[in-house]
Chimera marker file (.cmm) of the C-alpha trace (Angstrom):
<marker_set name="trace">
<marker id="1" x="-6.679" y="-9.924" z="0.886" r="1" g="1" b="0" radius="0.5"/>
<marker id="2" x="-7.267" y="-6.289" z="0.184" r="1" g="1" b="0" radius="0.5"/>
<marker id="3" x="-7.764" y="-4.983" z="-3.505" r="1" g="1" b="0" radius="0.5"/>
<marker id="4" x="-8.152" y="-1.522" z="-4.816" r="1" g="1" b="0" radius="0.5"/>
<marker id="5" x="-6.236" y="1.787" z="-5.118" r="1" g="1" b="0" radius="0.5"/>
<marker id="6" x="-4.581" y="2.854" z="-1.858" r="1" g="1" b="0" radius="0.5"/>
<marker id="7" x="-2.941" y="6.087" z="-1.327" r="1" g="1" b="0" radius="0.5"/>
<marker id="8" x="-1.057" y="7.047" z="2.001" r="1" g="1" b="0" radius="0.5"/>
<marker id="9" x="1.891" y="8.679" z="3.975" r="1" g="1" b="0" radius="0.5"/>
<marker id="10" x="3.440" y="5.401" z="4.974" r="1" g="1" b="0" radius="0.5"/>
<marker id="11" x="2.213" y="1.842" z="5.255" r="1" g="1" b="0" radius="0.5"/>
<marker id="12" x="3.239" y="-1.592" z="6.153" r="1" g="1" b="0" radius="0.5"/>
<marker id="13" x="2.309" y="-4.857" z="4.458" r="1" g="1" b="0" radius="0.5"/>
<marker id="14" x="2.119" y="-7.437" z="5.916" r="1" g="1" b="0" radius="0.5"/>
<marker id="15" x="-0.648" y="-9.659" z="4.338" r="1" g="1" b="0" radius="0.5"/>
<marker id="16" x="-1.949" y="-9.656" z="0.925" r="1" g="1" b="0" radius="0.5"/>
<marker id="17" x="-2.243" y="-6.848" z="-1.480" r="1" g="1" b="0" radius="0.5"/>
<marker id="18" x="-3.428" y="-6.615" z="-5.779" r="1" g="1" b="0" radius="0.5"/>
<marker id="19" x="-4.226" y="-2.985" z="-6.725" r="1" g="1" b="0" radius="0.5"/>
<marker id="20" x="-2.323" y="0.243" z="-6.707" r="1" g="1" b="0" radius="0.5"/>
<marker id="21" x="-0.746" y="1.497" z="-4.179" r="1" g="1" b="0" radius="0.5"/>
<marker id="22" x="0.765" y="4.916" z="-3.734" r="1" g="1" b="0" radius="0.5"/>
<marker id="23" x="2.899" y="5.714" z="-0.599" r="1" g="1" b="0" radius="0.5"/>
<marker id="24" x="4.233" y="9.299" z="-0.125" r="1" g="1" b="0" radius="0.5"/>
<marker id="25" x="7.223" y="8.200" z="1.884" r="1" g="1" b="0" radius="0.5"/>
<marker id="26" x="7.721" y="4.786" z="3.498" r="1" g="1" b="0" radius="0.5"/>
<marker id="27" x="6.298" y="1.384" z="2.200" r="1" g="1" b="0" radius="0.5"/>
<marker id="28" x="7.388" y="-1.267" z="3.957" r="1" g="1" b="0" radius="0.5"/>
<marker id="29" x="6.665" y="-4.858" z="2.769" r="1" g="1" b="0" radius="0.5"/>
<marker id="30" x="7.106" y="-7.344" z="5.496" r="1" g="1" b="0" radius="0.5"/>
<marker id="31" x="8.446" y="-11.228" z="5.225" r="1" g="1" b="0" radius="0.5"/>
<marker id="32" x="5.185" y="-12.968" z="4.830" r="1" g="1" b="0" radius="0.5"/>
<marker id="33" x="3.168" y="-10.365" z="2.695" r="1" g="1" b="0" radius="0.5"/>
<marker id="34" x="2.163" y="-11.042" z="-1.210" r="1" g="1" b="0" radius="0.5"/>
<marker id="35" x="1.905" y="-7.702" z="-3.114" r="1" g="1" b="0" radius="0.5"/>
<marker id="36" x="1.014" y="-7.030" z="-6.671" r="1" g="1" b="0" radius="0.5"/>
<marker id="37" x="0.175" y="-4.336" z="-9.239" r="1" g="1" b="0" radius="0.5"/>
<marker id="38" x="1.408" y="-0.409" z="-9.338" r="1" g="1" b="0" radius="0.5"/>
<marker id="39" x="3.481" y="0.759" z="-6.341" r="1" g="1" b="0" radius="0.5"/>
<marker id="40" x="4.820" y="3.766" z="-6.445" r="1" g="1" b="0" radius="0.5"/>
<marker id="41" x="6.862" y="4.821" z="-2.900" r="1" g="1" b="0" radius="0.5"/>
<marker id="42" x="9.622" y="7.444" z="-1.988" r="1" g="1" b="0" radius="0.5"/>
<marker id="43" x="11.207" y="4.911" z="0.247" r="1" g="1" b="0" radius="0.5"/>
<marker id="44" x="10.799" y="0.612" z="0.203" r="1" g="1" b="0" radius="0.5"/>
<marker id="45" x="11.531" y="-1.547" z="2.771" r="1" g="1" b="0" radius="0.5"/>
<marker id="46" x="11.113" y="-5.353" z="1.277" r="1" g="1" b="0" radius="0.5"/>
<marker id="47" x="12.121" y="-8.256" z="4.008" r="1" g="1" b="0" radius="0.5"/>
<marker id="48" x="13.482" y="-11.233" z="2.842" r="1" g="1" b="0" radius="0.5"/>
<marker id="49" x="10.322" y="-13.786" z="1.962" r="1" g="1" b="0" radius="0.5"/>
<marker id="50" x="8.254" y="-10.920" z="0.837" r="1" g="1" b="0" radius="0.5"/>
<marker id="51" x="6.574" y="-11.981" z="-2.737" r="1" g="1" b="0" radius="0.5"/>
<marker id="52" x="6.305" y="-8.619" z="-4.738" r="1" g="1" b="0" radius="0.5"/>
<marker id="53" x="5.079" y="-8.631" z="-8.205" r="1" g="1" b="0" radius="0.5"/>
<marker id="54" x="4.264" y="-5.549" z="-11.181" r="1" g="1" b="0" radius="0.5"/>
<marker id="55" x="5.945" y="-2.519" z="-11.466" r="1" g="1" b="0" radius="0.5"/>
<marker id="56" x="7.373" y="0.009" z="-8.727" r="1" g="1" b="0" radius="0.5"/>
<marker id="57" x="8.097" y="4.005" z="-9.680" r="1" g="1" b="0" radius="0.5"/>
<marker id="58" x="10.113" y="5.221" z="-6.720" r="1" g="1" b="0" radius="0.5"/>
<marker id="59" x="11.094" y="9.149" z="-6.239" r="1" g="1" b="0" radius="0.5"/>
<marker id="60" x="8.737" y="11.653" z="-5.494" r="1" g="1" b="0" radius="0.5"/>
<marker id="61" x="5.246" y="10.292" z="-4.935" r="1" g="1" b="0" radius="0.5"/>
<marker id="62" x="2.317" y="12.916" z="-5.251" r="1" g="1" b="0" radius="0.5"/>
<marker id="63" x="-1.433" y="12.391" z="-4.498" r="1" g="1" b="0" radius="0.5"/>
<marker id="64" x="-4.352" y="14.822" z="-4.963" r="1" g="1" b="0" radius="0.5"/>
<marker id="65" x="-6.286" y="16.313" z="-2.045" r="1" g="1" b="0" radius="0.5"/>
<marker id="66" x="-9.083" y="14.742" z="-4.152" r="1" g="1" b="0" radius="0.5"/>
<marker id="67" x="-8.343" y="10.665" z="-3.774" r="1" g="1" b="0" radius="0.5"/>
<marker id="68" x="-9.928" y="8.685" z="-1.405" r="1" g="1" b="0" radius="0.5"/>
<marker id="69" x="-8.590" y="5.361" z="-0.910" r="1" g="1" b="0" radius="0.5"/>
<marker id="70" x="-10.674" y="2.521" z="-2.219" r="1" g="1" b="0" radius="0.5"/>
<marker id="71" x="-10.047" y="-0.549" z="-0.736" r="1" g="1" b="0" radius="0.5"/>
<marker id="72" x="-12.276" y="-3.429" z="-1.331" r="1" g="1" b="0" radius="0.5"/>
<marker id="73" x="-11.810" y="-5.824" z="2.168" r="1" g="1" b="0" radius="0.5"/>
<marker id="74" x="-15.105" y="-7.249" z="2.197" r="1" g="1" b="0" radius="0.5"/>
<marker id="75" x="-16.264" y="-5.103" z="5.060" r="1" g="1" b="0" radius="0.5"/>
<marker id="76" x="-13.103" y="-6.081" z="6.816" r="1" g="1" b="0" radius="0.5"/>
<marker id="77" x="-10.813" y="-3.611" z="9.059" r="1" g="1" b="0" radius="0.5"/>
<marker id="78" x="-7.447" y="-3.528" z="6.860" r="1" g="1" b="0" radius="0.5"/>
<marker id="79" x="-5.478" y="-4.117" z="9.735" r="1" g="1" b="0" radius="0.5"/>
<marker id="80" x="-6.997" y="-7.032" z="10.604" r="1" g="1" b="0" radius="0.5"/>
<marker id="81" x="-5.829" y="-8.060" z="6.829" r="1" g="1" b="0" radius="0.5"/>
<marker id="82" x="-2.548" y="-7.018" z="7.345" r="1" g="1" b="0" radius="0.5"/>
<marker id="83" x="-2.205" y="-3.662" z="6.258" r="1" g="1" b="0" radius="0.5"/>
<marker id="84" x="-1.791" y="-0.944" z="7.698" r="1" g="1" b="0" radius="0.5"/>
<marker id="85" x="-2.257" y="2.440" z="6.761" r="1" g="1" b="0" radius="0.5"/>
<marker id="86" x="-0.285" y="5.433" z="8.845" r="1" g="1" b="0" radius="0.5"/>
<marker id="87" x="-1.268" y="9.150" z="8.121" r="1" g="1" b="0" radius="0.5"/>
<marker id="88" x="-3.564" y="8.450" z="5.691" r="1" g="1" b="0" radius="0.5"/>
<marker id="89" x="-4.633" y="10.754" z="2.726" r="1" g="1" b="0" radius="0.5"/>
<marker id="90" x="-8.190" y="10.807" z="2.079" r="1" g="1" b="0" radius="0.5"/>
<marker id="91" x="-10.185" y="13.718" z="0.304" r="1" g="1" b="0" radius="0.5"/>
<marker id="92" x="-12.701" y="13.971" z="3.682" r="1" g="1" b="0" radius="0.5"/>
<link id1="1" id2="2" r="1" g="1" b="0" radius="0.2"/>
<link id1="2" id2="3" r="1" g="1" b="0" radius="0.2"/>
<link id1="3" id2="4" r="1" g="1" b="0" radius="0.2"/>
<link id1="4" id2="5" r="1" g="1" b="0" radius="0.2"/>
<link id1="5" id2="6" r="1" g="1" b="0" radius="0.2"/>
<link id1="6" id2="7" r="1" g="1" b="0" radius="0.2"/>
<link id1="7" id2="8" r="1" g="1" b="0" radius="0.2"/>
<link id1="8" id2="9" r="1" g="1" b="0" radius="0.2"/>
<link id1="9" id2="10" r="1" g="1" b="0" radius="0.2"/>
<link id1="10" id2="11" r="1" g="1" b="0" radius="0.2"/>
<link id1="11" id2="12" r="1" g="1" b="0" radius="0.2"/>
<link id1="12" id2="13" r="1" g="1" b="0" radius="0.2"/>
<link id1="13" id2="14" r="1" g="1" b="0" radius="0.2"/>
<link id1="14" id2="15" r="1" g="1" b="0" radius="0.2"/>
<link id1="15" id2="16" r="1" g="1" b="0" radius="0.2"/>
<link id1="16" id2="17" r="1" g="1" b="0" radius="0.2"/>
<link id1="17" id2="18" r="1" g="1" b="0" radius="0.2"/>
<link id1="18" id2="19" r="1" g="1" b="0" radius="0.2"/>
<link id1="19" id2="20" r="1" g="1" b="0" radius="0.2"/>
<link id1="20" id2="21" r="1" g="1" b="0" radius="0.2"/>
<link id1="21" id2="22" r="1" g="1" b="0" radius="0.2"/>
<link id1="22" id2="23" r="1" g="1" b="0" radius="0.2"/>
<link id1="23" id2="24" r="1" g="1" b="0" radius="0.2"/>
<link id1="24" id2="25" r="1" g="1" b="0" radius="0.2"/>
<link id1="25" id2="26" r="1" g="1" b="0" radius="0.2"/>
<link id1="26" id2="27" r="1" g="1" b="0" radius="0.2"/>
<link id1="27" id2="28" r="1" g="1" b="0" radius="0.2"/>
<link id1="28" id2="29" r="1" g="1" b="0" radius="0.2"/>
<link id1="29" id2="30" r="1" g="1" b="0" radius="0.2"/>
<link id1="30" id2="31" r="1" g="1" b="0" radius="0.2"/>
<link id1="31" id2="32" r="1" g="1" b="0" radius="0.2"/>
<link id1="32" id2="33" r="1" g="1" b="0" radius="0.2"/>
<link id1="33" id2="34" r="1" g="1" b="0" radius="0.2"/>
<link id1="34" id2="35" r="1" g="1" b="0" radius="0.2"/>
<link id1="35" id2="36" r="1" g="1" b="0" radius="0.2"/>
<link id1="36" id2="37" r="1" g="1" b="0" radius="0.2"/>
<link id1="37" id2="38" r="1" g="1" b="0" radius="0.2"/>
<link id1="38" id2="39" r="1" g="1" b="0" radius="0.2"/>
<link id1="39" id2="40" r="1" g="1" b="0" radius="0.2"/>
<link id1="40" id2="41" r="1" g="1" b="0" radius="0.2"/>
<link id1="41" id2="42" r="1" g="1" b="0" radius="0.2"/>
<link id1="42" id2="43" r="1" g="1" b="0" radius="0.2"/>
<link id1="43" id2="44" r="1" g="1" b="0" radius="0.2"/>
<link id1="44" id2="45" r="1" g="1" b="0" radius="0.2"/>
<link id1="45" id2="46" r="1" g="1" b="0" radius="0.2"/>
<link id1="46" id2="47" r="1" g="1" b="0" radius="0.2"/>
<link id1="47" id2="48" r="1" g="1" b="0" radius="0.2"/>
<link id1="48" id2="49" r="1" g="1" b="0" radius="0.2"/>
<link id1="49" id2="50" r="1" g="1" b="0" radius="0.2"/>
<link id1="50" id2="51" r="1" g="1" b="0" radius="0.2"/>
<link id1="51" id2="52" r="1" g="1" b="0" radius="0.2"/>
<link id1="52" id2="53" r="1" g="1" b="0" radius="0.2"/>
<link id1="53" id2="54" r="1" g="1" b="0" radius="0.2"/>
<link id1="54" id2="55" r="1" g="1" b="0" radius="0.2"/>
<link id1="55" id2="56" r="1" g="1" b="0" radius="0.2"/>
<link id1="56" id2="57" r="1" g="1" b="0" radius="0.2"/>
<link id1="57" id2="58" r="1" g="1" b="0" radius="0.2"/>
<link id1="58" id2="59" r="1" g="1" b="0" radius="0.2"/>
<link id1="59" id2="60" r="1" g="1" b="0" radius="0.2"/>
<link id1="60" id2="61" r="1" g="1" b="0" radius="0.2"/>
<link id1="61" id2="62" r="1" g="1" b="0" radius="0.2"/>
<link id1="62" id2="63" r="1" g="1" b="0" radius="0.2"/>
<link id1="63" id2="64" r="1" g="1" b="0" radius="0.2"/>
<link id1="64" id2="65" r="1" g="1" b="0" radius="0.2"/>
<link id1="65" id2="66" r="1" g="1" b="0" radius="0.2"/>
<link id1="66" id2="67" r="1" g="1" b="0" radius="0.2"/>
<link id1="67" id2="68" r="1" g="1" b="0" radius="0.2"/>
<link id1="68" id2="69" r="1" g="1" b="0" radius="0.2"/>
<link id1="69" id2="70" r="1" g="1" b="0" radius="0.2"/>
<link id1="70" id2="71" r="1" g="1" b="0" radius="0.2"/>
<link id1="71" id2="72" r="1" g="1" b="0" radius="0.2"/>
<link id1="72" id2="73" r="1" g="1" b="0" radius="0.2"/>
<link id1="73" id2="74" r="1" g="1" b="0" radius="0.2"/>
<link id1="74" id2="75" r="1" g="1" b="0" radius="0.2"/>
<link id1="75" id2="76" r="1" g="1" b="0" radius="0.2"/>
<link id1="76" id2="77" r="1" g="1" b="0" radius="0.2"/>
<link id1="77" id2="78" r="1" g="1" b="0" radius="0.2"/>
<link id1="78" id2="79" r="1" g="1" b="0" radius="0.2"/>
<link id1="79" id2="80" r="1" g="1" b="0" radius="0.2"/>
<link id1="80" id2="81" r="1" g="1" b="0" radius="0.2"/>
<link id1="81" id2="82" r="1" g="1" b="0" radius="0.2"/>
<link id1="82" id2="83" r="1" g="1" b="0" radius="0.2"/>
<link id1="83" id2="84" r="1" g="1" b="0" radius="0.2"/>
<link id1="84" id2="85" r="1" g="1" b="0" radius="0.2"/>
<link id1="85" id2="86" r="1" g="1" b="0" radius="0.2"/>
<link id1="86" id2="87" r="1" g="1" b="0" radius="0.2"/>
<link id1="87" id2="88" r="1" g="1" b="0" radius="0.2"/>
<link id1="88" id2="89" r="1" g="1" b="0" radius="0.2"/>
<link id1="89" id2="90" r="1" g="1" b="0" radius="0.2"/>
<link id1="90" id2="91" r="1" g="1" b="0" radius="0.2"/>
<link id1="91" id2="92" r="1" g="1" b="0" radius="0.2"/>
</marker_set>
């Protein structure tokens, strides 16, 4: 499971997920993943099966040069968790 504040160009989802997570254009949320908190996307994909709970804001999604993300994986790669982060934004 990954928790913490995420923010990104696109991502896919296709594990577990609590925090906020803010996706510039595409978030797509795949049949098996479990996703809660603040989402806020420009475009959602949700397969049938996915488990989304809290509340989405979709339109125009802006992040600061300034954010990192902050996931907390326990030292794990995200991937290997089952997300996955595509042109991420960090402030480095």
């Amino acid at each position: 499971m990954i928790e913490g504040e995420i923010y990104c160009e696109n991502a896919v989802i296709e594990g577990r997920f609590e925090g906020i997570l803010n996706v510039v254009d595409v978030l797509h949320i795949k049949e098996k993943a479990r996703v809660s908190g603040e989402i806020k996307s420009a475009k959602l994909i949700v397969q049938p099966g996915a488990v989304v709970n809290g509340s989405f804001d979709m339109g125009n999604v802006t992040v600061e040069k300034d954010h990192k993300q902050t996931p907390s994986a326990t030292g794990k790669n995200t991937e290997m968790l089952g997300v996955k982060l595509i042109e991420s934004i960090t402030g480095a």
